[in-house]
C-alpha positions, 0 to 999 in steps of 0.5 A: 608240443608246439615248440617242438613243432616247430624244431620239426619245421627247422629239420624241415627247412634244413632239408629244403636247403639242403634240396634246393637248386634256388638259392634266394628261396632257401635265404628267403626260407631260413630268414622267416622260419628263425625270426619265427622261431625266436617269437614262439620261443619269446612265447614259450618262455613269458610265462616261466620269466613272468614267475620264476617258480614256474617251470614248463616242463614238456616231459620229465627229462625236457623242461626250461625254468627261468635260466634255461628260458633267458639263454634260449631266448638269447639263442634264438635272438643271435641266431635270427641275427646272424643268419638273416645277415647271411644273405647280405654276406654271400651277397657281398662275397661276390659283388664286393670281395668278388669271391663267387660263392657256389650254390651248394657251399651256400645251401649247406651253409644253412642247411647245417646252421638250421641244425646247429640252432636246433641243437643248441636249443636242446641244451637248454631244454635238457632237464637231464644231464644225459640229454644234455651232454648228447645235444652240446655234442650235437652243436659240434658236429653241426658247426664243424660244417660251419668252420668248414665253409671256405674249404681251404687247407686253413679252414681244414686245419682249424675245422680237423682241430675243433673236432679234436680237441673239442672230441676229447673234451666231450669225452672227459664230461661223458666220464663225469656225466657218468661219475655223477649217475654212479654217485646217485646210485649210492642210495641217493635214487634206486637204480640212479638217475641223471635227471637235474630235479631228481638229482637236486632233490636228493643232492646230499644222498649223493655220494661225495668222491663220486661227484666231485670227481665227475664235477671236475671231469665235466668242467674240464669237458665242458670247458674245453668246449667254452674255450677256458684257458689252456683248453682254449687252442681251437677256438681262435682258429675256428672263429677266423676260418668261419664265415661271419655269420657263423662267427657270430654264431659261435662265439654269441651262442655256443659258448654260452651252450657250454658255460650253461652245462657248467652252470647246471652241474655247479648248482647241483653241486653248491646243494651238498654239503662238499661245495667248496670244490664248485666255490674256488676251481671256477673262480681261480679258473675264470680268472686265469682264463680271463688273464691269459686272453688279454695278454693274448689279445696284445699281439694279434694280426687277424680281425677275427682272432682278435674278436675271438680271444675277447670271446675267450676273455668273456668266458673266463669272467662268466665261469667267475660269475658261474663260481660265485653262485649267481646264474643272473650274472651269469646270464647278465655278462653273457647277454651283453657279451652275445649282443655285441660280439655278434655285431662285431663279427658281422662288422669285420665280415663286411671289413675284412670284405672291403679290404680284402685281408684279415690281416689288422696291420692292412686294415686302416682309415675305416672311418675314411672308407666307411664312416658307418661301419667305423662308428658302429664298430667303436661303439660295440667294440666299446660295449665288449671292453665293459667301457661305461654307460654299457651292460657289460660295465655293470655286469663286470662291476656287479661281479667284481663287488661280489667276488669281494664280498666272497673273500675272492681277493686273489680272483679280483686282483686277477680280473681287475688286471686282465680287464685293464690289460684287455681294455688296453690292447682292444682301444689300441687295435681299434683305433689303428682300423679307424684311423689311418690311412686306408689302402687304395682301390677299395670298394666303398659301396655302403647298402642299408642291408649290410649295416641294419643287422649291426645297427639293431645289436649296437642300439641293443648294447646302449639300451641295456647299460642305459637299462642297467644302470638305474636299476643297479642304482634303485637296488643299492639305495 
């Protein structure tokens, strides 16, 4: 009952924020109850990634296992990241981009993030497909805030399409939620159940139609949500409207909150003997997802967009990932992808800051301006593209080999051309923002604070390929 304690401490300081008339309070305040949070949820899960038989189980619809235990653990990590660098951005928005940021814009800022971290927590606490559609429709309602921020017709428009298009996809995994109770009502559980263990259990009582017609409606809610192609359109316009923090925020730790939803029904699925239909549509899916995102990423004028259809590129090779069966994967190409998109996003707030535009064609001569800055978004941009020796290049080859090895020729021809595609358009861009020459009367000031936060999530990206690879290698020999 401590964790949840400790939700109540995050209602709390929501409130506070929310409350507050001090500003370097509600930063101080939010920075120390999310680094806490992160260790008690780290506490709360060593036990259950120590043995993965284990699973804490708070009551009978809330429990984690060693899956649910590694993305709340990503959660919490990318969350603490992104909003202790939150002060230093509303810090820079006056001092260098000269934007004033008023104090209740601020206040509500981490009154609704606090909110939205709680929220994405309780996807992965759910053990219950009812609960767990509730609190993945919590994280939209929370985050429309964060979209919202600037409060100019662009983040109105991007903030009004995220509630729709998201709405309705919400609405389509509500039917399959309920599809899939009225499938364990057919003498699979007296009375039906949407509990996941009870669900597992008697997973081929259920009855066939019934579940595989809500394991399409879900996908197609849930996957509107995590962005897959054609149900992607809110996204980009989301990411780039968002303050960085936020970005990060979306793109590192909601994705994986849908991706995750899908994840559980796939595997409910997978145990009756009608699991073809979770084998292929996710592959194909994945694939064409993936694909359709790097020809995207070939022709774009804004920073963040960009980042954002790499985010859309990176779900298309998890629901891969999540197709063929394998949550370690699944959970492998989301850690590395987290990890250095959350970089990425914060480095191009503090860019788009220093030039003053979002547009990529004003953003030249990095390396000149801000030597720093340039080197860590290489680096991480680098990890995102799956370059060697980084975790995303084994994640991304582990899944290639095993898509393979499921007779996935057409999947794997699909991903092999959209990464070369991706790979391609991203070095292009970047090398333009690091190269060149860079616009005059920029502000060049450089502060610790404002590059520790990227520094800590670059040096992570290097560690975990360094950390992969010879694992990969003891595994194969």
């Amino acid at each position: 009952m401590f964790f949840f304690s400790l939700c109540a401490l995050l209602i709390f300081a929501a409130l506070f924020c929310a409350k507050s008339e001090r500003i370097e309070r509600s930063r101080r305040l939010v920075s120390l109850v999310i680094w806490l949070q992160a260790v008690v949820s780290a506490v709360l899960c060593a036990p259950v990634l120590l043995d993965g038989s284990v699973i804490f189980r708070f009551t009978p619809d809330f429990a984690v296992d060693r899956t649910s235990a590694c993305f709340l653990l990503l959660t919490n990590f990318v969350a603490a990241c992104a909003l202790s660098y939150a002060p230093t951005f509303f810090r820079n928005e006056t001092v260098i981009a000269q934007k004033e940021v008023p104090l209740h814009h601020e206040n509500l800022f981490y009154t609704t993030a606090l909110l939205f971290v709680l929220a994405m927590n309780f996807v992965f606490l759910a053990d219950n497909l009812g609960l767990l559609w509730v609190s993945i429709e919590a994280t939209t309602i929370f985050s429309a805030g964060l979209v919202y921020f600037s409060r100019d017709k662009h983040a109105l428009e991007a903030t009004w399409k995220y509630l729709m298009v998201c709405s309705v996809g919400i609405a389509f995994a509500l039917l399959g939620t309920i599809l899939i109770f009225a499938a364990s009502q057919h003498g699979a559980v007296p009375g039906g159940s949407l509990n996941v263990r009870e669900l597992m259990a008697c997973a081929d009582r259920l009855e066939p139609k019934l579940l595989q017609l809500g394991y399409i409606f879900c996908l197609l809610g849930f996957g509107t949500k995590a962005g897959i192609f054609p149900l992607h359109t809110w996204l980009p316009d989301a990411h780039s409207e968002a303050p960085a923090p936020a970005s990060a925020m979306l793109s590192g730790a909601l994705l994986n909150c849908a991706l995750f939803a899908i994840c559980r029904i796939t595997e409910l699925v997978r145990l009756t003997q009608h699991h073809a239909i979770c084998e292929t549509v996710p592959v194909f899916w994945g694939a064409l997802t993936a694909l359709a995102a790097g020809l995207f990423l070939v022709h774009q004028n804004g920073i963040k967009r960009l980042w954002a259809y790499s985010s859309i590129e990176n779900v298309g090779i998890m629901l891969v990932a999540i197709g063929l069966g394998s949550p370690v994967l699944f959970f492998l190409q989301a850690l590395n992808h987290s990890v250095a998109k959350v970089a990425l996003f914060l480095l191009s707030g503090s860019i788009i800051q220093r030039f003053g535009t979002k547009d990529l064609s004003q953003i030249r001569g990095l390396l000149k301006v801000s030597p720093a800055c340039g080197i860590l978004l290489a680096v991480c941009a680098a990890a995102v593209t799956g370059m060697p020796p980084f975790g995303a290049f084994i994640a991304e080859w582990m899944i290639l080999a095993k898509s393979a090895d499921a007779a996935q020729g057409v999947a794997v021809c699909i991903l092999l051309i959209a990464l070369a595609i991706s790979f391609i358009a991203v070095s292009i861009h970047v090398s333009r923002i690091l190269w060149g020459v860079p616009k005059p009367q920029l502000n060049t000031t450089d502060s610790l604070a404002q590059y520790l936060i990227p520094s800590l999530l670059g040096i992570c990206t290097i560690l975990l390929g360094l950390t992969a690879i010879p694992m990969v290698l003891v595994k194969a020999l």
